[in-house]
C-alpha positions, -999 to 999 in steps of 0.1 A, spaced: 263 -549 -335 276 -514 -341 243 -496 -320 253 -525 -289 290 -516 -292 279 -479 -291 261 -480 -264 283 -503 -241 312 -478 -244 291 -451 -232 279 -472 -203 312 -482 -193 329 -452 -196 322 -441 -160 295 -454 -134 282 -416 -137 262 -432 -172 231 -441 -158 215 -450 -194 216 -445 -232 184 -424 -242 189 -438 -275 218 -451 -300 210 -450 -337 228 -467 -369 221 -463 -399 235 -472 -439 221 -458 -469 230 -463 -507 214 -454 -538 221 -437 -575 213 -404 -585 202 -399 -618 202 -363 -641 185 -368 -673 175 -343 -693 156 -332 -733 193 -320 -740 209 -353 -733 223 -353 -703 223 -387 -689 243 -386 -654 245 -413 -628 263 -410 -594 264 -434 -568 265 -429 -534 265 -446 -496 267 -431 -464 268 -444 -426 260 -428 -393 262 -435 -358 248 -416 -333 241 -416 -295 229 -394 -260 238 -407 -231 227 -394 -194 246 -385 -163 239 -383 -130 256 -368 -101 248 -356 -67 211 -350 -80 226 -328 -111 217 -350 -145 230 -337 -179 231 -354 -212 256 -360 -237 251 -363 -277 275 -372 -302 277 -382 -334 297 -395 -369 292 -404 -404 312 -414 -437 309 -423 -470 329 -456 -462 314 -478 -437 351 -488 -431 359 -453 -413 329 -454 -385 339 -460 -352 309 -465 -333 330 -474 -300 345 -437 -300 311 -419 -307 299 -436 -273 324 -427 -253 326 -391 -266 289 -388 -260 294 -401 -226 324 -376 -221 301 -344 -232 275 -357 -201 299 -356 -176 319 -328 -185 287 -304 -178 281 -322 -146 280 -295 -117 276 -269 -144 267 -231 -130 262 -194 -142 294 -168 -141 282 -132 -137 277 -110 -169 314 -97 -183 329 -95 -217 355 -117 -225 376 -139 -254 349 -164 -264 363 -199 -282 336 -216 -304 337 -256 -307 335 -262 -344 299 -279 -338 288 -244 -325 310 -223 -356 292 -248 -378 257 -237 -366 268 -201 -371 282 -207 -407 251 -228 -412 232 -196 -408 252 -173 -429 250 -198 -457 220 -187 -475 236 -150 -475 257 -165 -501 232 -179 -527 226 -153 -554 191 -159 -556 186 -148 -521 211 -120 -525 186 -109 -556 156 -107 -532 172 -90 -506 174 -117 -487 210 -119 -477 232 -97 -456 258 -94 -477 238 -76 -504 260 -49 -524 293 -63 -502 309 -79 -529 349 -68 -527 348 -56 -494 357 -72 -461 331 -92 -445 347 -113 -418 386 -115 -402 412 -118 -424 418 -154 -412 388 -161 -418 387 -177 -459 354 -194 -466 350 -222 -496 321 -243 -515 340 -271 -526 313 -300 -550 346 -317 -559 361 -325 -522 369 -367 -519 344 -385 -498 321 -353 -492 283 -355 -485 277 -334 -514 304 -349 -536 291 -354 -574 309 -348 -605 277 -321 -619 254 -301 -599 218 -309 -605 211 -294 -634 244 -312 -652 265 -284 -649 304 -296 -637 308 -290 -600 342 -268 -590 356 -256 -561 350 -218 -556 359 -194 -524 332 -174 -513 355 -154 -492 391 -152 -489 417 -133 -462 381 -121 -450 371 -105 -483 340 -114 -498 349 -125 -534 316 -135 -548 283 -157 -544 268 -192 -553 245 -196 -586 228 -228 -603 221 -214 -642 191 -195 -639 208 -169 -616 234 -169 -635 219 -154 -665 198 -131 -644 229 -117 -629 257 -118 -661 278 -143 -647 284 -180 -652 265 -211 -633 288 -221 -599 275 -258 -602 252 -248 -571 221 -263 -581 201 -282 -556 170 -298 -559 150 -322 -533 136 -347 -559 127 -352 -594 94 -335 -586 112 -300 -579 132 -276 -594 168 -265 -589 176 -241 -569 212 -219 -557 222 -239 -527 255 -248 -512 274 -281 -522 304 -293 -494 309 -256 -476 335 -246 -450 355 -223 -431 396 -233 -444 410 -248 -411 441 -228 -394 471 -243 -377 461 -238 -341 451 -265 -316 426 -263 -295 445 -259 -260 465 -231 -283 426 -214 -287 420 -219 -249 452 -199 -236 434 -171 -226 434 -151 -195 395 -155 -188 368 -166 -212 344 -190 -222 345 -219 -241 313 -229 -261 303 -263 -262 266 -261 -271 244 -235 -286 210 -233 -286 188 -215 -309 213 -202 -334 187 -212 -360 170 -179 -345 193 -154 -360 181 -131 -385 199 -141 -418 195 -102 -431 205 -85 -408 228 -107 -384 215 -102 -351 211 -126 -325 207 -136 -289 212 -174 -281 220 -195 -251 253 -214 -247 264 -234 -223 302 -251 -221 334 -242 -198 348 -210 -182 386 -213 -189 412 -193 -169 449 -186 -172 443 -214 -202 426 -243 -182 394 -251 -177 379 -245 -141 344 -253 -143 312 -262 -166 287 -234 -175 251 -232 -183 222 -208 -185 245 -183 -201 234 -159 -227 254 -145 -257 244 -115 -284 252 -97 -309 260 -96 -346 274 -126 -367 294 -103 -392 307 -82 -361 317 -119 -343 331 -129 -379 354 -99 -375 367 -107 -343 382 -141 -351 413 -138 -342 424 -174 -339 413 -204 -363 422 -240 -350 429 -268 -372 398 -293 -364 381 -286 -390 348 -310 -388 318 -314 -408 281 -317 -398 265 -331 -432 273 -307 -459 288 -279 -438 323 -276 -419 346 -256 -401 370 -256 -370 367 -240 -337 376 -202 -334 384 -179 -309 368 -144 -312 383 -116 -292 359 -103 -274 320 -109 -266 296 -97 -241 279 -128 -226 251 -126 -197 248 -148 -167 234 -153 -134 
């Protein structure tokens, strides 16, 4: 019933929705269980729902899709009916999308494309990669790493999270820790062997895909601290681009921070939005973008165990037609 409701509000959002490429429900539950020689004996149950649809548009010959998606821990807090219609709203919006010459210009990040940047520097943050130099913060501890807005935190305790448990896998109490804070890196993630490697004491960050492997430092419920700023607020600039959709931010290099990826989204001027944009290019460094925040809005949204607002970074050189 959820998947038909889903799909009918994207259909009748606007006779531009020629069709639904697909609409997905689904609803999981289950127990996890930590046992252990020592005695621990933990047991943690858990559900979660999710919705998720792409819908196509079509216009003048010009056909763009739209993807969308939501999940809770409560079946009671899905609205399938509002992921359609959002889905349906992304395909239309990049309907008549074109190139803008090459400039450099305030860039604002949805929070779906800040999360695929955080997403990326996440791993920088896990001692056990910062050991093999593996991470790009290596040797930064107590120095500034990102805009003093910018305050980053792995929070294991944080109600209704996807990675919400009382323990870590190993059994060791999960806590709330920031990683960075007023743009200063304060210190990493470690599950108990990289703890003792390193001096310190176990974050409550280990991981571990199944009973048949074994823990590893990984990140629990992690986020960029939403600001106060709304969106439109983030969007009164001059000139600049508004991302919507980033593709290939998996390609950065997590050591040293470089990338090139292709965007596409809205040129905004004098603070509206005047046309949709594709086949844009953007590049350069994520710890030099992190620095240029200089806005942090208050949407802050999750995508599975990672979260963060939209942001507006100062300035950015992006390529066009």
């Amino acid at each position: 019933n959820w998947a038909v409701e889903m799909e009918k509000a994207a259909l009748d959002r606007d006779p531009r929705i020629r069709a639904v490429r697909k609409a997905s429900v689904s609803a999981a539950f289950g127990e996890k269980c930590i046992l252990s020689s020592s005695g621990i004996d933990i047991r943690v149950p858990y559900t979660v729902v999710s919705a998720s649809l792409m819908a196509m548009a079509e216009e003048a010959g010009d056909s763009q899709s739209g993807w969308e998606f939501d999940y809770s821990r409560r079946a009671g807090r899905l609205n399938p009916r509002k992921v359609g219609v959002a889905a349906a709203d992304r395909a239309l919006g990049l309907l008549g999308a074109r190139s803008v010459g090459s400039t450099s210009v305030p860039v604002v990040l949805e929070n779906s494309v800040t999360v695929d940047v955080l997403g990326v520097l996440a791993s920088s943050f896990c001692a056990d990669n910062v050991l093999k130099g593996k991470s790009l913060l290596a040797g930064r501890e107590g120095s500034r790493m990102a805009s003093s807005i910018i305050t980053i935190v792995d929070d294991g305790l944080m109600p209704d999270g996807i990675a919400t448990s009382p323990t870590d896998d190993e059994g060791v109490p999960r806590m709330r820790r920031t990683v960075v804070e007023e743009g200063v890196l304060k210190g990493f993630l470690h599950d108990s062997y990289m703890a003792r490697r390193t001096g310190t004491a176990s974050t409550g960050n280990a991981v571990r895909g199944g009973f048949k492997s074994v823990p590893a430092v990984g990140i629990s419920n992690f986020f960029i601290q939403p600001g106060s700023t709304s969106l439109n607020e983030l969007l009164d600039i001059e000139k600049g681009l508004f991302v919507t959709e980033a593709m290939g931010v998996h390609t950065a290099n997590p050591i040293s921070g470089d990338f090139s990826i292709g965007v596409s989204g809205f040129w905004v001027e004098k603070g509206k939005v005047v046309h949709p944009v594709r086949g844009m290019v953007i590049a350069g460094n994520l710890l030099d973008m992190m620095a240029k925040v200089d806005r942090v809005g208050n949407d802050l949204r999750f995508f599975g165990r990672i979260g963060a607002p939209a942001v507006r970074v100062s300035e950015m050189s992006i390529s066009g037609k």
